[in-house]
N, C-alpha and C positions, 0 to 999 in steps of 0.2 A: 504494500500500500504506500503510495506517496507521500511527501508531506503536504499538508492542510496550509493555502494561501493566505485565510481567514486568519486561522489558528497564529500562523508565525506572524502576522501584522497586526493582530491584537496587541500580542506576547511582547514586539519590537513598540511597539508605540506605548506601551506603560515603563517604557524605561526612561526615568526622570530626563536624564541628558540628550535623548533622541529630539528636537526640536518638531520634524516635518520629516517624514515620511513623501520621497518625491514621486514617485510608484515602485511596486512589486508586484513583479509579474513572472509567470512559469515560462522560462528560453527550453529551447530546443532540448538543453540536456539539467541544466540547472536553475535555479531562481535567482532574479537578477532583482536588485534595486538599488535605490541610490534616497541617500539618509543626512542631514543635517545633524552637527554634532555642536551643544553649546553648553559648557558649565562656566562655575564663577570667576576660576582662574583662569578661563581661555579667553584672551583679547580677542574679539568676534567669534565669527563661526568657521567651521572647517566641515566640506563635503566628502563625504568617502562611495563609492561605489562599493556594494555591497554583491558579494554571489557564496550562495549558499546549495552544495553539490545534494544530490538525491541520498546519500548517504546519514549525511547530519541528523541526529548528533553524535551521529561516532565516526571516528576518524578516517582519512584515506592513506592507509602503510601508519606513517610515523607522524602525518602530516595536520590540522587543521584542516576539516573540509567544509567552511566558512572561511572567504577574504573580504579584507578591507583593502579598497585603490584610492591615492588618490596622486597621480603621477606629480604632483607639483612638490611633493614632498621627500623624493629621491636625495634631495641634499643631508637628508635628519637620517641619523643612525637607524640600523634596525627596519631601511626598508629598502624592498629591492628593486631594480631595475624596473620592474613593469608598474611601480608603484602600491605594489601589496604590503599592506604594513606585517613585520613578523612577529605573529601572536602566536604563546606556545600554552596551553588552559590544562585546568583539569580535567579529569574523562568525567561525564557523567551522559546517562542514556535520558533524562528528564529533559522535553524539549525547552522548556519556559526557565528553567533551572541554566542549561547549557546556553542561551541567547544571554541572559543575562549575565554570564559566566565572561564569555565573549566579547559582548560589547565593554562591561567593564577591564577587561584585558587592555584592549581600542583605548579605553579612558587614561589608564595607567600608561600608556604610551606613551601618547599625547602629554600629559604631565610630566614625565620623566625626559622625553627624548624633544620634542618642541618645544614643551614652554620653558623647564628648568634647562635644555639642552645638553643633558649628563655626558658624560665620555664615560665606557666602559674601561676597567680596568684590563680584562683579559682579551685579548689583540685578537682578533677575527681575521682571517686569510679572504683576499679579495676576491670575489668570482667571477669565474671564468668558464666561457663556452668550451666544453671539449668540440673540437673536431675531427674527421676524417682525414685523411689528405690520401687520394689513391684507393678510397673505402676500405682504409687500416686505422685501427683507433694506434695513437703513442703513448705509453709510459715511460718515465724515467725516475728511479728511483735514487736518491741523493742522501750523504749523509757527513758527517762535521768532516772537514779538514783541518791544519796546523798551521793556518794560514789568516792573514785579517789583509781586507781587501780594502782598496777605497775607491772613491768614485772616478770612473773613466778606464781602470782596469781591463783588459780584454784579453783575449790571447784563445788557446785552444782547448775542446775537451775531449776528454778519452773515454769510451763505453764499452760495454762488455754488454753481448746479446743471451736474454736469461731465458726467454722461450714466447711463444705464442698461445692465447687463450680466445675462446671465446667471450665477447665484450657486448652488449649491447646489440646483440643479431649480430657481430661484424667480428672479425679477430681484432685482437688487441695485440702490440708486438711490446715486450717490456724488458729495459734495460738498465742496468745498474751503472753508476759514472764509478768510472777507478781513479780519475784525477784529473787535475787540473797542469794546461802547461801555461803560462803569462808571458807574455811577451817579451821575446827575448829574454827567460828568465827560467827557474829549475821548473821541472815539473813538480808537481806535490801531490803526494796518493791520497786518496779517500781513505778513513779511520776503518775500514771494514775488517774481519778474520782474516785469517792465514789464508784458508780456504777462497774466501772468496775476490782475494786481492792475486792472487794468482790467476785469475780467471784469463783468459786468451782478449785483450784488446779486439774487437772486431768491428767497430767504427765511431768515427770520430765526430765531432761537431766546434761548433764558439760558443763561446760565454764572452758577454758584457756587463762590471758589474754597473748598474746608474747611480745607486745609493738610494733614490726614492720611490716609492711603490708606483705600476707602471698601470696606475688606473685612476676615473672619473669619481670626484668627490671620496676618493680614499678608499673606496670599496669594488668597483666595476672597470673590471680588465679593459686597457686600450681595445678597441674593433677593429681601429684602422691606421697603417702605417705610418700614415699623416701623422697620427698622435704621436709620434718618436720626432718630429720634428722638432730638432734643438735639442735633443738629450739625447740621441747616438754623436758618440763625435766623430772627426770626420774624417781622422787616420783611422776610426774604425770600418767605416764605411767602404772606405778605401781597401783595404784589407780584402772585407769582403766579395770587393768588384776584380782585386787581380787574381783572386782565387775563382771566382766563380770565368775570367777571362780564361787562363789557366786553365782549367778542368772542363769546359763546356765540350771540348768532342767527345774523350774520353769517360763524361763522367753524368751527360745531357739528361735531365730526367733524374737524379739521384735525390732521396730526401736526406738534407744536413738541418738539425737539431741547431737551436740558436737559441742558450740560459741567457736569461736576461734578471740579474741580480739587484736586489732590493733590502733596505733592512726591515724588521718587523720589533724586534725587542729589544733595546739593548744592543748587543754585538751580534744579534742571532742574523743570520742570511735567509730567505728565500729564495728560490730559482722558479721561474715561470721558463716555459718553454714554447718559443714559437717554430713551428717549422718550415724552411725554405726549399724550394725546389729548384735544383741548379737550370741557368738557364731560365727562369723567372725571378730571380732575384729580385723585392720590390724597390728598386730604386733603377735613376735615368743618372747619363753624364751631362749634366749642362757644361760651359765653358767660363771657366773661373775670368773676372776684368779688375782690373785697376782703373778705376779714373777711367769707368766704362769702355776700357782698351782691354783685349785679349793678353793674358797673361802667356798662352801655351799650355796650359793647366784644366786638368776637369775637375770638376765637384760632382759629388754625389748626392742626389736628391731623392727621397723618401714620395712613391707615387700614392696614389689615391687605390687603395686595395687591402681587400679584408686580412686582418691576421689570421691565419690558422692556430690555434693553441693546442697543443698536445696536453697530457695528466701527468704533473709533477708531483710528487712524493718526499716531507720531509721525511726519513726514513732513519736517523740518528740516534742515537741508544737513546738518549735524555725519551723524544717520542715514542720509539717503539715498544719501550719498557714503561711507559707512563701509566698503566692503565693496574699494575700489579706486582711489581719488583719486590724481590725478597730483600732481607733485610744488607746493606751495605758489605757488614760484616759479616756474610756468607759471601756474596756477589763476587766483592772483589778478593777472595782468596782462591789459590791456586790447589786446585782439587783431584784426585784420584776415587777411581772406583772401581772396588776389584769385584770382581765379578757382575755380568750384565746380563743376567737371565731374567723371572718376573720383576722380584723386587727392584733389582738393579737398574733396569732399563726404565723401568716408571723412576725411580730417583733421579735419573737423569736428563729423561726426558722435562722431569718435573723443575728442577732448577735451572737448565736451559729456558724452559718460559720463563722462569723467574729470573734471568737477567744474569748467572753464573757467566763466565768470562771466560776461565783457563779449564778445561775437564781433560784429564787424561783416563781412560779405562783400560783394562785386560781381564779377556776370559777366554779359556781355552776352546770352549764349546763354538760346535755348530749350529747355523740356524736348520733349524728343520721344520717339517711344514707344520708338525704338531705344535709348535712352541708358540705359535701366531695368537691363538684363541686367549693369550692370557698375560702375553708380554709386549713390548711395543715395538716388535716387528711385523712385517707386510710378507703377504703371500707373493705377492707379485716379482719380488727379489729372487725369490726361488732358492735353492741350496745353497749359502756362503757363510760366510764368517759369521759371527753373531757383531764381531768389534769393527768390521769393515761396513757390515750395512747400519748399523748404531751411527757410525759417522758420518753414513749419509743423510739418516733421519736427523739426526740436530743439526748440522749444519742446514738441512735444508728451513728447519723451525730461526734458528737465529742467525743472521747476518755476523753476529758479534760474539760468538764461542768458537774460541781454537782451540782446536780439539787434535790429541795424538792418541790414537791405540797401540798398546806396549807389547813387548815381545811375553809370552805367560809363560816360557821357560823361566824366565826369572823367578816364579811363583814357586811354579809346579816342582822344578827342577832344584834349582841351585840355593835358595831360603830353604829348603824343606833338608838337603841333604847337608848342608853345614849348618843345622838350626843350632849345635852344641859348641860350635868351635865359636867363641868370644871374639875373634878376631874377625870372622865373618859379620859375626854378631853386629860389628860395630856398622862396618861396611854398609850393612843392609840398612840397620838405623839410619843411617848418612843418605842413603838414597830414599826412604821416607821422608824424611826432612825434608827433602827440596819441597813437599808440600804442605799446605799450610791443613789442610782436611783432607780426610783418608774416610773413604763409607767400602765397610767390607759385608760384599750382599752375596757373601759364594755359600753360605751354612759349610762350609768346609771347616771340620770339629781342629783339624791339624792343624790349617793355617791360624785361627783362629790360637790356637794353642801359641804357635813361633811367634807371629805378630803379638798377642799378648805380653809378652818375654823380652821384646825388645825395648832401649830406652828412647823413647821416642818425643820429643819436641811438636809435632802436630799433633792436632787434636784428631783421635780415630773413632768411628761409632762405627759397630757391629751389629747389622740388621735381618732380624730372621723371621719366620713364622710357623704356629704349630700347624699341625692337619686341619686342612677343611679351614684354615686362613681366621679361627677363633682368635687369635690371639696373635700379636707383634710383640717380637722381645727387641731394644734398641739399648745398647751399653755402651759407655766412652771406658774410652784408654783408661788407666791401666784396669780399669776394677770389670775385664769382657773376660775373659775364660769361666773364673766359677761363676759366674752372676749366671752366666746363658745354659753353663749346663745344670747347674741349682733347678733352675725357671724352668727348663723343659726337663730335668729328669726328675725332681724332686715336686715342683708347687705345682703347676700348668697340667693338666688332663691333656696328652696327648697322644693317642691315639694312632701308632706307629703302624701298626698290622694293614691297615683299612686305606691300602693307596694303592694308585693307579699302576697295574702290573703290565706293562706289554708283551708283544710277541717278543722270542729271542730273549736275550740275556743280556738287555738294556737295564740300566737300576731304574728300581720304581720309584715312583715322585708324588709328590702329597697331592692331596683334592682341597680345589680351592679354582675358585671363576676368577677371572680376571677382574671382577666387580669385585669380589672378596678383597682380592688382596690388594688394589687399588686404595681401596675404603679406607686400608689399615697403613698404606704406605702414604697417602697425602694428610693426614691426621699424625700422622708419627715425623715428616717435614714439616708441617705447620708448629707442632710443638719444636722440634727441633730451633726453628726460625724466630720460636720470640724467645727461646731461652738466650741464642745467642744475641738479639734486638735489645734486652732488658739484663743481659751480664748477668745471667741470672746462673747457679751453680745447674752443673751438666751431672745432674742424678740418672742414673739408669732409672729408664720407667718402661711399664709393658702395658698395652694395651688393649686392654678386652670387654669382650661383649656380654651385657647383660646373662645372665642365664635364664632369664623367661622374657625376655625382649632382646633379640641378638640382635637389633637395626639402632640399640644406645650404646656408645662404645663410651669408657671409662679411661683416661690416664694414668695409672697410677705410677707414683715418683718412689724410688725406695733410697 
């Protein structure tokens, strides 16, 4: 059933500030009107164009599906291009409830953004038309350099091709910048991984920095080239004409990426990105005069022709880890993990999102397809390493973990057969050291035993669980050998008999879902995270479930 034309211009006209209702009437797909707006703080009136979508009062996506236009007000914050003011409300389904929700939104606007004129504190990025060029959408994904740029800066950039996606019906082509070269000057690499600063160069572009944001009233991306009239200079310009002279047979037709740098906060940069097409370069040579006499000299002129903007990306830890970073004081420590089977590879994968920095692991094992259902490997890899495909899955989650996988003879092999001789003893201790946290997620009772033994300088936790994934036992150095086998051979119910037996004379391995033991390894990180957040003392504690409600887990500290 639609909405009621009566109904909502009743509801609209008993709202004290509505003045005059101009008409409301049902368009093609929505209700259009248009509204006079006057309370006691507002010097005169203000008209808004009102459209209200068949939906209201609930939402369309994320969005308000009620606007307010009134285009003359594009200059006041908080409205866009087409003149829609941006009103963000509460949900409710009440229609007389949600209008009046709404229009008072409208009110608060008008207050805040027109008459007091407020400036927001947190810095809004301008907007920008994506386009095509060639029916290809562009990304480019950018993050901090070791560089401070000032205005007029130009020279060249370096990209690396990450792959193709489907975008909007259309492929989208998406690449990461590995650096920066400045004119006649060093080049400077982009802060990214080991991983992904090795990536193969595969094509290049310009950057220009201006210093000031490259759009209408502080928010709305230049359209048109014209608009760089007087802010590209004009050795850069130049630049670009003996290259595009240069390259036109060899290169006619090629799309070249043009950052066009801007500040937003402080010392922060943005890049917008226009693209050019060799051989349409938007600019003509006029002929440079003195004393309206020919110098011999061309200049370069900015024609009348739409920008293309491609999708820029800050992409920079500070950003990318914004949303949920663990605490500093794991983050930036230089970490090991021995063993990467269930628990292991959820610990890893799990402090990778959280923003960890240096991992190193080792584990002997193979991935095999069975392992998939419960640990954070992919079928699709098919038989290899467990620590080669591990290194593909986080790198591919963070731009910013260097990641090495270690030789596990060093485990299996040579710690295990000199665990007596002191002099190795020392050795090994010395090659723990180099890191700052050590998570041992193998339940190997041996290693556990030697590593216990050693005098170790980093902080180690020992992570395991019983049958059927009841219970997580988690111990720091030194007090992990008795604590873990006390807890599972002495206090913990568990349940050795009752595990998954396969064909052949593989060892059998406990019952536990990848839900199970997920449950008990991000709850046992979370603890882990504020003990270290709050310097709080690192007590072994184990974790377990109700025994008549197993979905309450409990921490207990000992």
């Amino acid at each position: 059933m639609g909405l009621n034309l009566d109904e909502i211009k009743n509801y609209i006209s008993e709202i004290p500030f509505v003045k005059k209702i101009y008409f409301l009437e049902q368009g093609d797909f929505s209700i259009n009107s248009k509204v006079e707006i006057n309370f006691e703080e507002l010097d005169g009136t203000l008209d808004f164009e009102v459209e209200i979508q068949p939906q209201y009062p609930l939402k369309s996506y994320d969005t308000e599906s009620i606007t307010f236009k009134n285009k003359e007000l594009i200059a006041y914050n908080h409205v866009m291009e087409s003149g829609n003011i941006c009103v963000h409300t509460m949900h409710s389904t009440n229609l007389k409830q949600k209008l009046n929700v709404d229009f008072n939104a409208l009110k608060n606007w008008i207050t805040k953004y027109y008459i007091n004129k407020d400036k927001d504190l947190n810095y809004e990025h301008i907007i920008v038309s994506e386009n095509t060029i060639k029916d290809n959408y562009y990304a480019f994904l950018f993050t901090d350099i070791n560089r401070e740029f000032k205005k007029g800066d130009y020279g060249d950039i370096q990209l690396s091709f990450l792959n193709n996606c489907p975008y909007k019906e259309k492929t989208i082509l998406n690449y990461v910048v590995q650096g920066f070269v400045p004119f006649k000057q060093e080049p400077v690499k982009c802060e990214w991984s080991n991983i992904y600063e090795n990536y193969i160069i595969t094509n290049n572009g310009f950057f220009i920095f201006i210093e000031d944001v490259p759009a209408k009233h502080k928010r709305f991306a230049f359209k048109n080239w014209v608009d760089f009239e007087g802010i590209l200079p004009d050795d850069f310009l130049t630049l670009l004409h003996h290259f595009e002279r240069d390259n036109i047979k060899k290169s006619n037709g090629n799309i070249i990426p043009l950052f066009i740098g801007y500040r937003t906060i402080k010392t922060e940069i943005h890049w917008e990105v226009a693209m050019l097409e060799v051989g349409k370069f938007p600019f003509y040579g006029v002929p440079e005069k003195n004393n309206n006499a020919k110098t011999g000299k061309w200049i370069s002129k900015l024609i009348d022709e739409e920008i293309i903007w491609s999708l820029s990306r800050n992409s920079s830890y500070r950003y990318f880890f914004g949303r949920g970073i663990l605490s500093q004081k794991i983050t930036e420590k230089r970490i090991l993990i021995i063993g990467v089977g269930a628990i292991g590879s959820m610990v890893a994968k799990t402090i990778v999102r959280g923003g960890c920095k240096h991992i190193d692991f080792v584990d002997y094992d193979i991935k095999e397809p069975e392992n998939v259902c419960r640990s954070e490997y992919m079928f699709i890899s098919g038989i290899t390493k467990k620590t080669e495909e591990l290194k593909n899955i986080l790198s591919g989650i963070s731009p910013f973990v260097n990641i090495q996988p270690l030789n596990n003879n060093y485990f299996e092999t040579l710690i295990k057969t000199f665990h007596n001789d002191e002099k190795y003893k020392i050795k090994f201790a010395s090659e723990m050291n180099k890191y700052d946290l050590i998570f041992d997620c193998t339940t190997d009772n041996d290693l556990m035993y030697v590593l216990n033994s050693l005098n170790l300088n980093s902080e180690l936790i020992n992570m395991s669980i019983t049958n059927h994934a009841k219970e997580l036992v988690c111990a720091f150095h030194p007090n992990v050998f008795h604590f873990v086998n006390n807890q599972f051979g002495n206090v913990l119910e568990n349940d050795i008999e009752d595990l998954y037996n396969p064909v052949g004379c593989w060892s059998p391995t406990f019952k536990a879902s990848y839900n199970d033991i997920n449950v008990l390894v991000q709850l046992a990180i979370k603890h882990i995270n504020i003990l270290f957040e709050e310097d709080r003392p690192k007590n072994n504690f184990v974790i377990k479930s109700e025994e008549n409600n197993p979905s309450n887990l409990n921490v207990v500290e000992f």
